[in-house]
C-alpha positions as CSV (number, residue, x, y, z in Angstrom):
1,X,8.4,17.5,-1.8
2,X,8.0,16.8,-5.5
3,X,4.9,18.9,-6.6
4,X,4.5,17.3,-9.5
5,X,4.1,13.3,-7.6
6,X,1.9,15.2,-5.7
7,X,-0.8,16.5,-7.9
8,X,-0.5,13.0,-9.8
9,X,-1.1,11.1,-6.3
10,X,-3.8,13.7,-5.3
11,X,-6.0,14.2,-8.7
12,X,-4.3,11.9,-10.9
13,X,-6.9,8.6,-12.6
14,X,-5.9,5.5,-11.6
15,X,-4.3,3.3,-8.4
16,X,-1.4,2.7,-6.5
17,X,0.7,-0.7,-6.9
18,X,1.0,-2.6,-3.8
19,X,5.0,-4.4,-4.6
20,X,6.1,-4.2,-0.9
21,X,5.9,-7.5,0.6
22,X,8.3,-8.5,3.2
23,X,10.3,-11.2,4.7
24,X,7.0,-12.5,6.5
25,X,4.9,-12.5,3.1
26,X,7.3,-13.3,0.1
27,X,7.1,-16.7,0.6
28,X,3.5,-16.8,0.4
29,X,3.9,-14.4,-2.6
30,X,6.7,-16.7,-4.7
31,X,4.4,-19.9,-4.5
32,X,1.1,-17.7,-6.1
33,X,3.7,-17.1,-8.7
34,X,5.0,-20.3,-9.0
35,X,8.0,-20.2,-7.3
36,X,8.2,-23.2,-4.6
37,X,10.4,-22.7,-1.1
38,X,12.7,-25.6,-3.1
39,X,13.3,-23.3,-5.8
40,X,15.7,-20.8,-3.4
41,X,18.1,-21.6,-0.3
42,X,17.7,-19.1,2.1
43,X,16.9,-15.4,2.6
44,X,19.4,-14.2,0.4
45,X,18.0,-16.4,-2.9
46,X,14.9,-15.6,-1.9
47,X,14.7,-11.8,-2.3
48,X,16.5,-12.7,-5.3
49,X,13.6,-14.5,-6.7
50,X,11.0,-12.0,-5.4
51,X,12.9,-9.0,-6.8
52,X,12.9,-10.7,-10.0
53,X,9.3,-11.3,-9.8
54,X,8.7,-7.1,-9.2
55,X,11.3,-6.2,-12.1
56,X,9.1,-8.3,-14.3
57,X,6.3,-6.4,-13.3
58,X,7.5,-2.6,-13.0
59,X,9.8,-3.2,-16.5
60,X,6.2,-4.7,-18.2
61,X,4.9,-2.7,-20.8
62,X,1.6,-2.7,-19.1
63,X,2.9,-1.0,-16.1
64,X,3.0,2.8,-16.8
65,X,1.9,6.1,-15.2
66,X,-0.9,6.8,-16.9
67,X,-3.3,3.8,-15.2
68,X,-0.7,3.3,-12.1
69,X,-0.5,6.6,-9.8
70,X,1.8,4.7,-7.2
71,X,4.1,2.0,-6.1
72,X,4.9,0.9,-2.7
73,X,8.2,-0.6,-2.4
74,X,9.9,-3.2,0.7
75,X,12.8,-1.4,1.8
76,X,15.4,-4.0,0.1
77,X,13.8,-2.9,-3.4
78,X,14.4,0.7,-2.6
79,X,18.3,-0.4,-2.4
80,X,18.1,-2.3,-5.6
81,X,17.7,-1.6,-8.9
82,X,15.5,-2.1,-12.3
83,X,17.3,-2.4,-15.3
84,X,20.3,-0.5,-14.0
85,X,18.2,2.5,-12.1
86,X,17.9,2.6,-8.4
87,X,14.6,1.4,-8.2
88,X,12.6,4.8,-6.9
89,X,14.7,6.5,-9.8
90,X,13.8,4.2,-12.3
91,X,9.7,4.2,-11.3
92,X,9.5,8.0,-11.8
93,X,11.8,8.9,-14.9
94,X,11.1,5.6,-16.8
95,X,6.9,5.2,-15.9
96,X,5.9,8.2,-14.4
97,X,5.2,6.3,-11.7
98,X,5.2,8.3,-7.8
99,X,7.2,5.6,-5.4
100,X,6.8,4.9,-1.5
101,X,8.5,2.9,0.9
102,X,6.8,0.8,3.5
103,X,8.5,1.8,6.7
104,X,7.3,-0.5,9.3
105,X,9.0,-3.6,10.8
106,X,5.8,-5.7,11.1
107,X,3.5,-6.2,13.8
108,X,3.1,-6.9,17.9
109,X,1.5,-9.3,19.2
110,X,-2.2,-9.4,19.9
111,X,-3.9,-6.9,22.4
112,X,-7.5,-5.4,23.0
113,X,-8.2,-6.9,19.6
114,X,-5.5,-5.1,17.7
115,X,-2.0,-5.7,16.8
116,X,0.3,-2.7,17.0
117,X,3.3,-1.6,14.9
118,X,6.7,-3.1,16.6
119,X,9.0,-0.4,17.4
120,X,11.1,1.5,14.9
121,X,13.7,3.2,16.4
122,X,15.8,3.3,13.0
123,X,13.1,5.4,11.6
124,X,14.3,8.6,11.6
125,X,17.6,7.4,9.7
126,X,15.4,5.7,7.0
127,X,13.2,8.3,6.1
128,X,16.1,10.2,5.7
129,X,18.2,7.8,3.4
130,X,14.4,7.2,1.3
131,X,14.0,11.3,0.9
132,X,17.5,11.2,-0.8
133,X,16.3,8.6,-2.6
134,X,13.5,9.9,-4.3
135,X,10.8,8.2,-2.5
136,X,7.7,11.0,-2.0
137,X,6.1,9.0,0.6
138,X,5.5,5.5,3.0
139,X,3.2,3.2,4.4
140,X,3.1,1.5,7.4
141,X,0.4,-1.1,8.9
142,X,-1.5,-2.5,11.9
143,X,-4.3,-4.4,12.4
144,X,-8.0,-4.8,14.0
145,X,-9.6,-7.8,14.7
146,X,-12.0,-6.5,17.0
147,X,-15.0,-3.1,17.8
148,X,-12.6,-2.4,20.7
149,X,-12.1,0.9,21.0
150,X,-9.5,1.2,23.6
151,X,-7.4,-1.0,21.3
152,X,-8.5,0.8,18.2
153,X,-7.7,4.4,19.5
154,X,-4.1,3.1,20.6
155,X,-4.2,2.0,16.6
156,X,-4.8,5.1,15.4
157,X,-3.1,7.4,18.1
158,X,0.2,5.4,17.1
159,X,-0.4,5.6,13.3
160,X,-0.5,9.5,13.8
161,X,2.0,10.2,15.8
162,X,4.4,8.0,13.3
163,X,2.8,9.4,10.9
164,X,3.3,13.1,12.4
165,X,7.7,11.9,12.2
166,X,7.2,11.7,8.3
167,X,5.7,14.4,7.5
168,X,8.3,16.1,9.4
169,X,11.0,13.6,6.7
170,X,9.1,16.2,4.3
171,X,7.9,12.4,3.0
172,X,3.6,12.2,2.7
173,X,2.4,9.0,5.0
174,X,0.4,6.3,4.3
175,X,-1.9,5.3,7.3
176,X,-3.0,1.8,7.4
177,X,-5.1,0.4,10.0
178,X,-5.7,-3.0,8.5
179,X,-9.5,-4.3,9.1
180,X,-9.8,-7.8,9.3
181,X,-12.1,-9.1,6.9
182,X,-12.9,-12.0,8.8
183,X,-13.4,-10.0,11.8
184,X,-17.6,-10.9,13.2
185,X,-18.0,-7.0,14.2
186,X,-16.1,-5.7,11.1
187,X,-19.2,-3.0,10.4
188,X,-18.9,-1.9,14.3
189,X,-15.1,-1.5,13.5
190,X,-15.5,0.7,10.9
191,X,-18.1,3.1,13.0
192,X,-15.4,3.3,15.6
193,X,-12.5,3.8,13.5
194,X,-14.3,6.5,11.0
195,X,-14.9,8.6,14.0
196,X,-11.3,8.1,15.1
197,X,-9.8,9.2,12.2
198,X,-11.9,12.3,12.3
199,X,-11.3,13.3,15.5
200,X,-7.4,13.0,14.5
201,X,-7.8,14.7,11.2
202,X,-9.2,17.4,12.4
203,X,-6.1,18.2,14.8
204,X,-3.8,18.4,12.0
205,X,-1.9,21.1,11.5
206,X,-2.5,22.7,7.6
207,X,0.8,21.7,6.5
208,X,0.1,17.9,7.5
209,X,-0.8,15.7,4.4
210,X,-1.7,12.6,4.9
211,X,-3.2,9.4,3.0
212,X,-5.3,6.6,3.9
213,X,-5.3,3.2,3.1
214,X,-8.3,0.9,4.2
215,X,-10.1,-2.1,4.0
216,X,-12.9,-2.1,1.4
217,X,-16.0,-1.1,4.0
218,X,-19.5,-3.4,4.7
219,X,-21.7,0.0,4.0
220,X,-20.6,1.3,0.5
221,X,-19.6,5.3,0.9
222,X,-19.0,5.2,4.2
223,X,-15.6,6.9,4.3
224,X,-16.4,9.4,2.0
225,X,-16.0,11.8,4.7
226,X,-12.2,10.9,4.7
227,X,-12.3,10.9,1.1
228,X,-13.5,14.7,1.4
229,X,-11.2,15.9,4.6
230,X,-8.7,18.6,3.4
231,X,-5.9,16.9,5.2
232,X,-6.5,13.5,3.4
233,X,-4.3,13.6,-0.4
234,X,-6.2,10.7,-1.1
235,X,-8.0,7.3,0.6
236,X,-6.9,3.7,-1.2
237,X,-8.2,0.6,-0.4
238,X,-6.2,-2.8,-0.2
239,X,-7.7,-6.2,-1.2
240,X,-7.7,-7.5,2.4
241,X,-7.9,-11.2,1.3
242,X,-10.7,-10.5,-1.3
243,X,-10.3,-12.1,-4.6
244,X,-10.0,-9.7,-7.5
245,X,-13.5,-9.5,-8.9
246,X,-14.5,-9.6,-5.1
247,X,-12.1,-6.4,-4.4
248,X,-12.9,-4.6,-7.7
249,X,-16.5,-4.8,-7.2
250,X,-16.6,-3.5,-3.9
251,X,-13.7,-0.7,-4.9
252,X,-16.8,0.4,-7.5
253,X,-19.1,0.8,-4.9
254,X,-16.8,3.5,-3.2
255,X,-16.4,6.6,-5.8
256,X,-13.2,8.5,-4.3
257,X,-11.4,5.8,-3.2
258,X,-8.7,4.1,-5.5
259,X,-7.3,0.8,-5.4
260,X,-3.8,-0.2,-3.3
261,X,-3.9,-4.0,-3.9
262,X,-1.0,-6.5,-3.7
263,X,-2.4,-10.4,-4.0
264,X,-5.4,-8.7,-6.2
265,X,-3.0,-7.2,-8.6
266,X,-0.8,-10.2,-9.5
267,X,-3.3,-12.9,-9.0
268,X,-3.3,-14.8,-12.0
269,X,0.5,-14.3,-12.9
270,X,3.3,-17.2,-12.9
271,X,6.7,-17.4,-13.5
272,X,6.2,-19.9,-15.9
273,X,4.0,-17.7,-18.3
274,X,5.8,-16.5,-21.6
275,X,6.6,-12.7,-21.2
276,X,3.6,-12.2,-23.8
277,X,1.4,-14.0,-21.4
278,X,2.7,-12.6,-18.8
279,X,1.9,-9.1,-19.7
280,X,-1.3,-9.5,-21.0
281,X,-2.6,-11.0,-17.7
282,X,-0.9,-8.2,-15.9
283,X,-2.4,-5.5,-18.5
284,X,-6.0,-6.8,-17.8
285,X,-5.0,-6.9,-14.6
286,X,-4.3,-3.2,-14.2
287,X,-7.2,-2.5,-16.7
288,X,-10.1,-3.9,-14.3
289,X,-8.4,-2.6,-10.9
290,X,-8.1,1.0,-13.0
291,X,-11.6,0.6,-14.4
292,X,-12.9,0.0,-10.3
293,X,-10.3,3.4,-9.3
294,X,-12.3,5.7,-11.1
295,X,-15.4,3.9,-11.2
Protein backbone atom coordinates (compact mmCIF):
# COMPACT_ATOMS: atom_id res chain seq x y z
CA UNK A 1 0.00 0.00 0.00
CA UNK A 2 1.08 3.42 -1.04
CA UNK A 3 1.65 5.28 2.39
CA UNK A 4 1.70 8.32 1.06
CA UNK A 5 -2.28 7.99 -0.82
CA UNK A 6 -2.88 6.90 2.50
CA UNK A 7 -2.20 9.67 4.82
CA UNK A 8 -3.59 12.07 1.96
CA UNK A 9 -7.02 9.91 1.98
CA UNK A 10 -6.95 9.67 5.84
CA UNK A 11 -5.93 13.38 7.01
CA UNK A 12 -5.74 15.04 3.79
CA UNK A 13 -8.53 18.52 3.25
CA UNK A 14 -10.82 18.03 0.77
CA UNK A 15 -13.18 15.19 -1.07
CA UNK A 16 -13.20 12.36 -3.25
CA UNK A 17 -14.50 12.60 -7.02
CA UNK A 18 -17.17 10.37 -7.77
CA UNK A 19 -16.24 9.57 -12.07
CA UNK A 20 -17.36 5.90 -11.98
CA UNK A 21 -20.57 5.59 -13.50
CA UNK A 22 -21.40 2.54 -15.41
CA UNK A 23 -23.18 1.00 -18.33
CA UNK A 24 -26.55 1.39 -16.28
CA UNK A 25 -25.91 5.25 -15.45
CA UNK A 26 -23.87 6.88 -18.42
CA UNK A 27 -26.63 7.44 -20.34
CA UNK A 28 -28.39 9.31 -17.72
CA UNK A 29 -24.97 10.99 -17.10
CA UNK A 30 -24.32 12.05 -21.15
CA UNK A 31 -27.77 13.81 -21.47
CA UNK A 32 -27.05 16.14 -17.97
CA UNK A 33 -24.07 16.96 -20.07
CA UNK A 34 -25.61 17.41 -23.13
CA UNK A 35 -24.87 14.52 -24.95
CA UNK A 36 -28.28 12.98 -26.37
CA UNK A 37 -28.56 8.85 -26.97
CA UNK A 38 -28.63 10.18 -30.93
CA UNK A 39 -25.36 11.66 -30.49
CA UNK A 40 -23.59 7.81 -30.12
CA UNK A 41 -24.48 4.30 -31.71
CA UNK A 42 -24.04 1.76 -29.33
CA UNK A 43 -22.05 0.76 -26.29
CA UNK A 44 -18.86 1.14 -27.80
CA UNK A 45 -19.51 5.16 -28.93
CA UNK A 46 -20.93 5.56 -25.94
CA UNK A 47 -18.10 5.00 -23.44
CA UNK A 48 -16.33 6.87 -25.98
CA UNK A 49 -18.39 9.90 -25.28
CA UNK A 50 -18.47 9.44 -21.52
CA UNK A 51 -14.65 8.96 -21.32
CA UNK A 52 -14.31 12.08 -23.04
CA UNK A 53 -16.56 13.68 -20.75
CA UNK A 54 -14.10 12.46 -17.51
CA UNK A 55 -10.75 13.37 -19.51
CA UNK A 56 -12.30 16.84 -19.72
CA UNK A 57 -12.70 16.85 -16.18
CA UNK A 58 -9.55 15.05 -14.62
CA UNK A 59 -7.16 17.03 -17.47
CA UNK A 60 -9.13 20.59 -16.12
CA UNK A 61 -6.99 22.87 -14.47
CA UNK A 62 -9.44 23.02 -11.60
CA UNK A 63 -9.08 19.44 -10.85
CA UNK A 64 -5.94 18.93 -8.71
CA UNK A 65 -4.82 17.28 -5.45
CA UNK A 66 -4.83 19.85 -3.30
CA UNK A 67 -9.01 20.28 -3.01
CA UNK A 68 -9.66 16.60 -4.61
CA UNK A 69 -8.28 13.75 -2.11
CA UNK A 70 -9.82 10.95 -4.45
CA UNK A 71 -11.24 9.67 -7.63
CA UNK A 72 -13.28 6.68 -8.19
CA UNK A 73 -12.93 5.28 -11.56
CA UNK A 74 -15.58 2.52 -13.74
CA UNK A 75 -13.41 -0.25 -14.57
CA UNK A 76 -13.23 0.64 -18.45
CA UNK A 77 -11.41 4.00 -17.36
CA UNK A 78 -8.97 2.16 -15.28
CA UNK A 79 -8.00 0.45 -18.90
CA UNK A 80 -7.84 3.68 -20.65
CA UNK A 81 -5.97 6.54 -20.63
CA UNK A 82 -5.73 10.51 -20.06
CA UNK A 83 -3.61 12.29 -22.17
CA UNK A 84 -1.39 9.33 -22.98
CA UNK A 85 -1.18 7.90 -19.04
CA UNK A 86 -3.02 4.95 -17.94
CA UNK A 87 -5.63 6.60 -16.29
CA UNK A 88 -4.68 5.60 -12.29
CA UNK A 89 -1.02 6.58 -13.40
CA UNK A 90 -1.90 9.75 -14.76
CA UNK A 91 -4.40 10.85 -11.54
CA UNK A 92 -1.50 10.31 -9.12
CA UNK A 93 1.84 11.65 -10.90
CA UNK A 94 0.00 14.42 -12.87
CA UNK A 95 -2.71 15.76 -9.84
CA UNK A 96 -1.79 14.13 -6.82
CA UNK A 97 -4.86 12.68 -6.99
CA UNK A 98 -5.32 8.88 -4.79
CA UNK A 99 -7.45 6.61 -7.46
CA UNK A 100 -10.07 3.76 -6.77
CA UNK A 101 -11.92 1.46 -8.83
CA UNK A 102 -15.48 0.57 -8.33
CA UNK A 103 -15.57 -3.15 -8.22
CA UNK A 104 -19.10 -4.25 -8.23
CA UNK A 105 -21.27 -5.51 -11.19
CA UNK A 106 -24.53 -3.69 -10.07
CA UNK A 107 -27.30 -4.73 -8.06
CA UNK A 108 -29.95 -7.82 -7.33
CA UNK A 109 -33.11 -7.56 -7.43
CA UNK A 110 -35.30 -6.32 -4.53
CA UNK A 111 -35.54 -8.35 -1.15
CA UNK A 112 -36.52 -7.55 2.59
CA UNK A 113 -36.19 -3.94 1.39
CA UNK A 114 -32.71 -4.13 0.11
CA UNK A 115 -31.04 -4.81 -3.02
CA UNK A 116 -27.79 -6.85 -2.77
CA UNK A 117 -24.56 -6.74 -4.83
CA UNK A 118 -24.82 -9.39 -7.86
CA UNK A 119 -22.19 -11.89 -7.67
CA UNK A 120 -18.60 -11.25 -8.60
CA UNK A 121 -16.83 -14.16 -9.05
CA UNK A 122 -14.08 -12.27 -11.31
CA UNK A 123 -13.15 -10.43 -8.28
CA UNK A 124 -10.24 -11.82 -7.19
CA UNK A 125 -8.55 -11.47 -10.78
CA UNK A 126 -9.57 -7.66 -10.84
CA UNK A 127 -8.34 -6.60 -7.72
CA UNK A 128 -5.28 -8.09 -8.73
CA UNK A 129 -4.96 -6.56 -12.32
CA UNK A 130 -6.14 -2.79 -10.32
CA UNK A 131 -3.16 -3.35 -7.58
CA UNK A 132 -0.74 -3.54 -10.57
CA UNK A 133 -2.31 -0.82 -11.76
CA UNK A 134 -1.89 1.68 -9.22
CA UNK A 135 -5.27 1.80 -7.88
CA UNK A 136 -5.01 2.13 -3.73
CA UNK A 137 -8.51 1.20 -3.25
CA UNK A 138 -12.48 0.38 -4.53
CA UNK A 139 -15.96 0.91 -3.98
CA UNK A 140 -18.69 -1.20 -4.30
CA UNK A 141 -22.64 -0.47 -3.68
CA UNK A 142 -26.03 -1.75 -2.42
CA UNK A 143 -29.03 -0.38 -1.50
CA UNK A 144 -31.86 0.20 1.38
CA UNK A 145 -35.12 1.09 0.77
CA UNK A 146 -36.50 -0.06 3.95
CA UNK A 147 -35.83 -0.24 8.45
CA UNK A 148 -35.64 -3.92 7.76
CA UNK A 149 -33.17 -5.29 9.56
CA UNK A 150 -32.94 -8.80 8.36
CA UNK A 151 -32.42 -7.29 4.87
CA UNK A 152 -30.12 -4.59 6.23
CA UNK A 153 -27.75 -7.03 8.13
CA UNK A 154 -27.49 -9.28 4.88
CA UNK A 155 -26.42 -5.59 3.43
CA UNK A 156 -23.84 -5.14 5.59
CA UNK A 157 -22.64 -8.83 6.38
CA UNK A 158 -22.04 -8.98 2.44
CA UNK A 159 -20.32 -5.53 2.14
CA UNK A 160 -17.79 -6.91 4.91
CA UNK A 161 -17.02 -9.95 3.89
CA UNK A 162 -16.27 -8.40 0.11
CA UNK A 163 -14.80 -6.00 1.75
CA UNK A 164 -12.61 -8.45 4.07
CA UNK A 165 -11.31 -10.09 -0.07
CA UNK A 166 -9.78 -6.45 -0.66
CA UNK A 167 -8.17 -5.81 2.01
CA UNK A 168 -6.57 -9.04 1.60
CA UNK A 169 -5.83 -7.41 -2.57
CA UNK A 170 -3.65 -5.17 -0.03
CA UNK A 171 -6.35 -2.56 -1.83
CA UNK A 172 -8.42 -0.21 1.12
CA UNK A 173 -12.41 -0.72 0.41
CA UNK A 174 -14.96 1.48 0.10
CA UNK A 175 -18.29 0.26 1.85
CA UNK A 176 -21.44 1.65 0.36
CA UNK A 177 -24.75 0.80 1.67
CA UNK A 178 -26.77 3.21 -0.34
CA UNK A 179 -29.80 4.85 1.78
CA UNK A 180 -32.63 5.71 -0.23
CA UNK A 181 -33.50 9.20 0.08
CA UNK A 182 -36.87 8.75 -0.77
CA UNK A 183 -37.17 5.91 1.61
CA UNK A 184 -40.54 6.92 4.43
CA UNK A 185 -38.34 5.30 7.39
CA UNK A 186 -34.94 6.67 6.17
CA UNK A 187 -34.13 7.95 10.01
CA UNK A 188 -35.16 4.30 11.35
CA UNK A 189 -32.68 3.04 8.63
CA UNK A 190 -29.93 4.87 9.69
CA UNK A 191 -30.43 3.72 13.67
CA UNK A 192 -30.28 0.19 12.33
CA UNK A 193 -27.57 0.53 10.05
CA UNK A 194 -25.22 2.69 12.50
CA UNK A 195 -25.39 -0.07 14.99
CA UNK A 196 -24.66 -2.54 12.26
CA UNK A 197 -21.63 -1.08 11.24
CA UNK A 198 -20.48 -1.04 14.81
CA UNK A 199 -21.05 -4.19 15.65
CA UNK A 200 -18.89 -5.20 12.33
CA UNK A 201 -16.26 -2.63 13.01
CA UNK A 202 -15.50 -3.69 16.04
CA UNK A 203 -14.68 -7.38 14.74
CA UNK A 204 -11.95 -6.18 12.56
CA UNK A 205 -8.92 -7.30 12.78
CA UNK A 206 -6.08 -4.14 13.44
CA UNK A 207 -4.72 -4.55 10.12
CA UNK A 208 -8.34 -4.06 8.42
CA UNK A 209 -8.79 -0.51 6.96
CA UNK A 210 -11.75 0.33 5.73
CA UNK A 211 -13.83 3.51 4.44
CA UNK A 212 -17.29 4.46 4.42
CA UNK A 213 -19.44 5.97 2.12
CA UNK A 214 -23.03 7.04 3.11
CA UNK A 215 -25.98 8.83 2.42
CA UNK A 216 -26.01 12.34 3.96
CA UNK A 217 -28.13 11.34 7.40
CA UNK A 218 -31.78 13.01 8.71
CA UNK A 219 -30.02 13.82 12.38
CA UNK A 220 -26.82 15.91 11.57
CA UNK A 221 -23.63 14.03 13.48
CA UNK A 222 -25.07 11.05 13.73
CA UNK A 223 -22.27 8.85 12.29
CA UNK A 224 -19.72 10.52 14.05
CA UNK A 225 -19.12 7.43 15.82
CA UNK A 226 -17.92 5.89 12.42
CA UNK A 227 -16.12 8.98 11.70
CA UNK A 228 -14.16 8.34 15.12
CA UNK A 229 -13.73 4.24 14.89
CA UNK A 230 -10.03 3.34 14.48
CA UNK A 231 -10.81 1.00 11.69
CA UNK A 232 -12.65 3.67 9.61
CA UNK A 233 -9.66 5.80 7.16
CA UNK A 234 -12.30 7.99 6.56
CA UNK A 235 -16.48 8.30 6.14
CA UNK A 236 -17.68 10.18 2.64
CA UNK A 237 -20.98 11.01 1.77
CA UNK A 238 -22.50 10.73 -1.81
CA UNK A 239 -25.26 13.14 -3.05
CA UNK A 240 -28.01 10.49 -3.13
CA UNK A 241 -30.22 12.48 -5.56
CA UNK A 242 -29.72 15.81 -3.62
CA UNK A 243 -29.09 18.79 -5.65
CA UNK A 244 -25.82 20.47 -4.90
CA UNK A 245 -26.64 23.29 -2.50
CA UNK A 246 -29.09 20.55 -1.10
CA UNK A 247 -25.98 17.98 -0.67
CA UNK A 248 -23.39 20.68 0.38
CA UNK A 249 -25.51 22.07 3.02
CA UNK A 250 -26.21 18.96 4.67
CA UNK A 251 -22.33 17.74 4.07
CA UNK A 252 -21.71 21.10 6.52
CA UNK A 253 -23.82 19.84 8.97
CA UNK A 254 -21.64 16.62 9.40
CA UNK A 255 -17.90 17.83 10.47
CA UNK A 256 -15.66 14.57 9.68
CA UNK A 257 -17.39 13.49 6.89
CA UNK A 258 -16.14 14.66 3.30
CA UNK A 259 -17.87 14.74 0.20
CA UNK A 260 -17.98 11.57 -2.55
CA UNK A 261 -20.52 13.05 -5.02
CA UNK A 262 -21.04 12.23 -8.80
CA UNK A 263 -24.33 14.14 -10.30
CA UNK A 264 -23.52 16.94 -7.43
CA UNK A 265 -20.09 17.48 -8.80
CA UNK A 266 -20.80 17.95 -12.49
CA UNK A 267 -24.18 19.47 -12.32
CA UNK A 268 -24.07 22.42 -14.13
CA UNK A 269 -21.44 21.31 -16.91
CA UNK A 270 -22.28 20.73 -20.75
CA UNK A 271 -20.41 19.64 -23.53
CA UNK A 272 -21.32 22.59 -25.31
CA UNK A 273 -19.58 25.10 -22.83
CA UNK A 274 -16.20 26.65 -24.07
CA UNK A 275 -13.24 24.98 -22.15
CA UNK A 276 -13.12 28.47 -20.14
CA UNK A 277 -16.56 27.94 -19.18
CA UNK A 278 -16.33 24.80 -18.66
CA UNK A 279 -13.66 25.02 -16.08
CA UNK A 280 -14.88 27.74 -14.24
CA UNK A 281 -18.21 25.93 -13.47
CA UNK A 282 -16.22 22.91 -12.63
CA UNK A 283 -13.68 25.10 -10.33
CA UNK A 284 -16.74 26.56 -8.36
CA UNK A 285 -17.90 23.41 -8.42
CA UNK A 286 -15.00 21.78 -6.54
CA UNK A 287 -14.71 25.07 -4.46
CA UNK A 288 -18.31 24.73 -2.73
CA UNK A 289 -18.20 20.78 -2.37
CA UNK A 290 -14.45 21.52 -0.76
CA UNK A 291 -15.72 24.44 1.28
CA UNK A 292 -18.76 21.68 2.72
CA UNK A 293 -15.53 18.76 3.26
CA UNK A 294 -13.97 20.57 5.74
CA UNK A 295 -16.66 22.59 6.90
Amino acid sequence: MNQEQFAKVADGQGFIAALDQSGGSTPKALKLYGVEESAYNGEAEMFDMVHAMRTRIVASPAFDGRRVLGAILFEQTMDRQFEGLDAAQYLWERKQVVPFLKIDKGLADESNGVQLMKDNPGLDALLKRAAAKGIFGTKMRSVINQANEAGIAAVLDQQFEVGQQIVDAGLVPIIEPEVNIKAADKAAIEEILKKGFLQRLDALPDDANVMLKLTLPEVDGFFQELVDHPRVVRVVALSGGYNRDDANARLARNPGVIASFSRALTEGLSAQQSDDAFNQALDQSIESIYRASIA
